[in-house]
N, C-alpha and C positions, 0 to 999 in steps of 0.2 A: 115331398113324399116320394118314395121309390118305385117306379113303376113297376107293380108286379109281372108284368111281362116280359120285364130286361133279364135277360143271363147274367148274371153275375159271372166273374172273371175269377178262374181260379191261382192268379197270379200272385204273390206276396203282395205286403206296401214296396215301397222303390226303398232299399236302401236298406233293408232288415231280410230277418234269413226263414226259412222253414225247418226244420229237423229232423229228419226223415231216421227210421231207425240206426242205420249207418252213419248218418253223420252225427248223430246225436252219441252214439257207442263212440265216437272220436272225440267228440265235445268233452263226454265224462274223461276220457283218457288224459285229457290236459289238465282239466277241471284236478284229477284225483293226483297228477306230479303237483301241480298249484298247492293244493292241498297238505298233503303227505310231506313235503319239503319246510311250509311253515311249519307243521306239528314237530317236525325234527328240531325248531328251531324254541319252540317254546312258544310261539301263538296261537291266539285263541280266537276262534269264529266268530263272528258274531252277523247281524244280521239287521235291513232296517229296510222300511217303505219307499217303494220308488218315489212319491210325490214328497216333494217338499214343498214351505213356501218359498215362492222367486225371490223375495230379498234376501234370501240365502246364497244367494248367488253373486247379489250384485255388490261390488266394489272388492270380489278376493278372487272372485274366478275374470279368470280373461276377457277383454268387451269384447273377441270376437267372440265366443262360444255367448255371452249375454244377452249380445243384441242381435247377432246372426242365425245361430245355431241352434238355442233353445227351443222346445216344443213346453210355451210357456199358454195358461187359460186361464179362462175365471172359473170356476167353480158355480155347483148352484147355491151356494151360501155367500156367493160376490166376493171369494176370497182367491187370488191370483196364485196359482200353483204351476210348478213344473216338474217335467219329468228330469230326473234325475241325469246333467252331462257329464256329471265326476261324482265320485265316492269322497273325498276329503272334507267337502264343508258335514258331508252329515256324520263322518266319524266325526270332526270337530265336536258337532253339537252334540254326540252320543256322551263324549267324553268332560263337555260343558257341562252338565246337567246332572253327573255322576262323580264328578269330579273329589267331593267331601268321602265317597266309598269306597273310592279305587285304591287300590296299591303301586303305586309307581316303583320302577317303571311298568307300563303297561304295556303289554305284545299282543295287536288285536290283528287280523287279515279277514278279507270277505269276498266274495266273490259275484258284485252286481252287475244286474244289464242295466248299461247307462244308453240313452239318445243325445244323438245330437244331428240338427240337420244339414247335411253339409253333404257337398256333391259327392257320392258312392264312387270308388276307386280303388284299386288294389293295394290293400292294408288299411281299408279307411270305409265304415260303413255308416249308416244313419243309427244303426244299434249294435249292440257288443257287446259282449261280459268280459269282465275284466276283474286281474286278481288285483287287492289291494293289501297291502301291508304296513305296519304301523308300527313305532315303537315311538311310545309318550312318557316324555319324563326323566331325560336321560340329555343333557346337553352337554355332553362330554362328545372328542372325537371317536368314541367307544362305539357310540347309538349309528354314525356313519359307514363305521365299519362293518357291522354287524348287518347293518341293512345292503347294503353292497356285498356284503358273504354272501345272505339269502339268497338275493336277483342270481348272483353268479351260481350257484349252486341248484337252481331252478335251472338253467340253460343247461345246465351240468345232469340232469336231471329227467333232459328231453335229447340227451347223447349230443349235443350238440356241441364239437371241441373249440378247445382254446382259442387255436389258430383258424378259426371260421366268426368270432363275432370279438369286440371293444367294448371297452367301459369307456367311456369321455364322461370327466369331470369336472367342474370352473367351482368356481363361488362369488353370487350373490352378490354379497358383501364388497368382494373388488370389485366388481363390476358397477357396482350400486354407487362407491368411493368415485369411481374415476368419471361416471356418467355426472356425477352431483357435485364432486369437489373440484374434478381437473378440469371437465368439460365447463361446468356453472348451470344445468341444468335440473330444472324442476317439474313437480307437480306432471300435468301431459305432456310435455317435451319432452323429459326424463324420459316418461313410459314411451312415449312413439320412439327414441334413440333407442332403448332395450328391443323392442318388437323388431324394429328392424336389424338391428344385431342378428336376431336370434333366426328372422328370416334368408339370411345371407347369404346360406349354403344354395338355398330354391333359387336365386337369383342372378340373372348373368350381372358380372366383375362389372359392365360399365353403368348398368340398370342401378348398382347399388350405392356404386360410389356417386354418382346423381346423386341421389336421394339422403345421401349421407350428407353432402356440400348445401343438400338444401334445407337438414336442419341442423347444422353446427357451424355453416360459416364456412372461415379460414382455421376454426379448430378441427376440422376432418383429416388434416392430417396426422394430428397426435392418435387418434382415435382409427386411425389407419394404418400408424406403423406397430400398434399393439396388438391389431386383428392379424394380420400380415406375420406377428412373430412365430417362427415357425417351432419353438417350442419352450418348455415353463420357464428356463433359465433366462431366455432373451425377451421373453415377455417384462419378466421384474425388473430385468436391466433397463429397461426404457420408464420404471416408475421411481417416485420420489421414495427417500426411506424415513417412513412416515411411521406412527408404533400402528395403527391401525390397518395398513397395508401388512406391516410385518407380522401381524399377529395373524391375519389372515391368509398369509404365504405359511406359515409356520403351521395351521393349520392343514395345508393342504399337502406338506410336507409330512406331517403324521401318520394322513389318514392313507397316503400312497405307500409308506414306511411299511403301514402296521395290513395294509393288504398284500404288500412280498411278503412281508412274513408269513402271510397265509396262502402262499405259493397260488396268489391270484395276479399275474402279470400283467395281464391283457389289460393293461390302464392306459391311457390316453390323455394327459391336459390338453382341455378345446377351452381357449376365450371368448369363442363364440358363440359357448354353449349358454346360454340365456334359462330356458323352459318358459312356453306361454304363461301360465299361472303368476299374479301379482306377489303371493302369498309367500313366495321362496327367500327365506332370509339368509342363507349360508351357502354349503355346497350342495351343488344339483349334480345331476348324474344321468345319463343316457344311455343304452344298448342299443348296438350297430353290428347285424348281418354286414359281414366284407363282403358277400356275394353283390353283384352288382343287380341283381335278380329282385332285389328288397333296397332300394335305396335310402326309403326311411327310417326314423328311429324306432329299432322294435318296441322300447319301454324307457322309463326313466322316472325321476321323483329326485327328493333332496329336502332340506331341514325348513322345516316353517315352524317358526315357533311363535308367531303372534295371531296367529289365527283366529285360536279363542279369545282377542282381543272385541270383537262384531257381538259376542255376548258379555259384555260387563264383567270378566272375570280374570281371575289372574294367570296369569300366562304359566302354558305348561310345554315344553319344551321340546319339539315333534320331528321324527326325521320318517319320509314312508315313501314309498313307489306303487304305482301303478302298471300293470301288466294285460294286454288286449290279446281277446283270445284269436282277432285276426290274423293279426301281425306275427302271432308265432306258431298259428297255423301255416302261413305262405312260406317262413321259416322251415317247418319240418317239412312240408311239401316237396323243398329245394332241394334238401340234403339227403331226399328217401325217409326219413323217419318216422313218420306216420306209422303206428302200429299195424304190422298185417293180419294177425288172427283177432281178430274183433271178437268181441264177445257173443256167444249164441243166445238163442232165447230162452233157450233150457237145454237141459243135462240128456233129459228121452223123451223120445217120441210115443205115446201108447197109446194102441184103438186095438178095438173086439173085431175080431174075424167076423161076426155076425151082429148084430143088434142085441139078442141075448143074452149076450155077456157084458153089456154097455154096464150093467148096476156095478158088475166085478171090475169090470176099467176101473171104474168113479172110484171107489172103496181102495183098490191098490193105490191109483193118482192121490189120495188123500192121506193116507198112511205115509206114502214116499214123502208128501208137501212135508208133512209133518218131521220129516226126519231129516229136513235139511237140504232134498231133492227137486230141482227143477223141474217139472213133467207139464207137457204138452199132451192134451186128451186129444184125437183125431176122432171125430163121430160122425166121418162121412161112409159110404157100405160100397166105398170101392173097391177093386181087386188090391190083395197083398202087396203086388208089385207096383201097384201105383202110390199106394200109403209109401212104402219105403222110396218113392221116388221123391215125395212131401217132405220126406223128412230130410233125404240130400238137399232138397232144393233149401231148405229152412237151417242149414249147416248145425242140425240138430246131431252129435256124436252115436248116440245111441238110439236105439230102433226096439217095441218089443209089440208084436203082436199077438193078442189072446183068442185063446179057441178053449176048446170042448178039454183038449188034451193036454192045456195049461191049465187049466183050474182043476183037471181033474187029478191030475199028479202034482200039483202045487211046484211043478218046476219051470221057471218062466224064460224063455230062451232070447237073452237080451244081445243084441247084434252089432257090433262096434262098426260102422260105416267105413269109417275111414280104413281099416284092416279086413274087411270082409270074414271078419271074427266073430261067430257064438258060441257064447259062454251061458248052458242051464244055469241056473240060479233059484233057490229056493225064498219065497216073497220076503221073510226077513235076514237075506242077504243080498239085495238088489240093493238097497240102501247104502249100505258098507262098500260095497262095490264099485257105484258110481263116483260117491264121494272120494274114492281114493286117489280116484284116476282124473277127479274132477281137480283135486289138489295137486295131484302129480303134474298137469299139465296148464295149468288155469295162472299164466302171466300180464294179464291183462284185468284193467279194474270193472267189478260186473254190474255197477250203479247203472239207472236208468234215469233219463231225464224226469 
């Protein structure tokens, strides 16, 4: 039991965030390009409960996030749940389950907080919201491109240029060929050869070729002159010409084709690029800040298409990414981009010279609500100059205080802060007014958490 006489801390948990009204006005600001960018694209929101059950997780998501990471309980009905560490197995199941109503292809995106417990670091925290996007049904190199358009278009989106972040691409498939066919590895061998592939970059050159020697043998070195090729031509040159290699060179020939065409260059072929996730049946894909300031992958994803295999149904055909809102906040941080006029709390500030008039406040404040106007009532009976100092301090634009001689001549003298401007106004043109100037100037998204 909690001893009622301890303090409690007003600290966060370790590893998750608080929101205070400014960071929360930046949260929405990402939240709304995440947003705004998919709706341009043709997807559709959707939405679904943090808790899952845990063998939702187990055997498609990574065993480190399984058996490390998760913040997994039993329940009071003795039923083992988890808080949710990715978004993909529950679209999976969303898209399982509906699967006979849907119209393929589908374009779904969302945008949950996922956990995971895992030591807090810069771009890496124990909780996150993260944009997710989807396109189901579509296994053509079409669904690749289109989802690599989005991502790119999203960075494009947060001003972030060309020549500042990469696409790094592999696929799967080769990877999956040369780990199982060339190597002769299976079952957990296979997967510990991949994990460590993928961990390669974090690793010093002698740490890994150890540990490469020590699960392949005398074959770490074919599997070493292919990591080592320093790019897509001399990688294929060192493979057999197999039709199942070739088909999946041909593929990543397309999809690199058909993204110049869309005058998106910044591409990258990485054979190291792996993705933790088991689930990755094709090409995967990653984004990388060049600044040396963000070392890791801001975002990435790539095609799984047997996922909805864990529930008994027939496979639908899936390419999507995931996007954390840490990782590109430390991004905009970098570059200066971060919005500077943040959103205010309202449009004006309005309080009674006197107590008096507090009923006339109210009735104007509600007529204004009603018409589309922001208003902030002040009903403290301090002096004039201290109200308009409330209302600086609170980056409220407009200022209007009521007296004897505002309500008596119905003309309300409303005070633009920022210009040291009053403008009389008659109470149904305070309305038209604001809004104009509200829309004239209002660049920034004004959602609240």
């Amino acid at each position: 039991m909690t001893d009622p006489k301890k303090k409690l801390s007003t600290e966060a948990y370790k590893g998750v965030r608080d929101f205070y009204p400014a960071d929360c006005a930046i949260e929405q600001y990402i939240f709304g390009v995440w947003k705004e960018t998919c709706k341009k694209f043709g997807y559709e929101e959707y939405m679904a409960s943090i808790l899952e059950p845990a063998d939702l997780y187990r055997g498609k998501t990574s065993e480190e996030i399984v058996n490390e990471q998760t913040y997994t309980f039993t329940d009071r009905g003795d039923r083992e749940v988890t808080l949710r560490p990715e978004m993909t197995p529950t679209v999976a199941r969303l898209i399982a389950g509906k699967r006979k109503t849907l119209f393929f292809p589908v374009r779904w995106f969302s945008t949950p907080n996922l956990f995971r417990y895992e030591r807090p670091q810069r771009g890496r925290l124990r909780e996150h919201y993260q944009l997710n996007a989807d396109i189901f049904g579509l296994p053509g190199i079409e669904a690749e491109t289109e989802i690599i358009s989005l991502a790119y278009e999203i960075m494009r989106g947060f001003g972030i240029k060309d020549s500042n972040f990469e696409i790094r691409i592999n696929s799967r498939k080769v990877m999956n060929y040369i780990i199982g066919t060339l190597l002769g590895q299976s079952g957990e061998q296979a997967r510990k050869t991949a994990q460590l592939i993928d961990r390669r970059s974090k690793m010093e050159k002698e740490v890994f070729e150890k540990a490469l020697s020590e699960l392949l043998g005398e074959k770490d070195a074919l599997l070493l002159t292919l990591l080592n090729s320093k790019n897509f031509e001399e990688f294929v040159s060192h493979l057999p010409e197999e039709k199942e290699l070739s088909e999946s060179f041909a593929e990543i020939k397309a999809l690199l084709g058909a993204l110049n065409a869309l005058g998106i260059t910044n591409i990258v072929f990485d054979q190291t690029l792996m993705r933790g996730f088991d689930y990755y049946t094709g090409i995967v894909f990653e984004v990388f800040d060049k600044n040396p300031a963000n070392p890791r992958s801001l975002f990435g994803g790539g095609r799984y298409d047997d996922l909805l295999d864990m529930f008994a149904v027939e496979k639908v055909p899936t390419v999507g990414f995931g996007m954390g809102d840490v990782t590109i906040r430390d991004v905009l941080e970098t570059y200066d981009l971060l919005p500077k006029n943040l959103p205010t709390a309202a449009d004006l500030y309005l309080s009674a010279m006197d107590k008096e008039w507090t009923g006339y406040v109210n009735d104007l404040a509600q007529s204004l609500r009603r018409a589309g106007v922001r208003v902030v009532v002040d009903y403290s009976e301090g002096k004039v100059g201290t109200k308009v100092k409330n209302a600086d301090r609170a980056k409220i634009p407009f200022v209007a205080i009521i007296g004897e001689q505002e309500k008596t001549s119905g003309q309300i003298k409303v005070k633009n802060l920022s210009l040291g401007k009053e403008t009389a106004l008659a109470e149904d043109k305070i309305a038209e007014f604001l809004i104009k100037y509200q829309s004239a100037n209002e660049d920034q998204s004004t959602n609240t958490c």
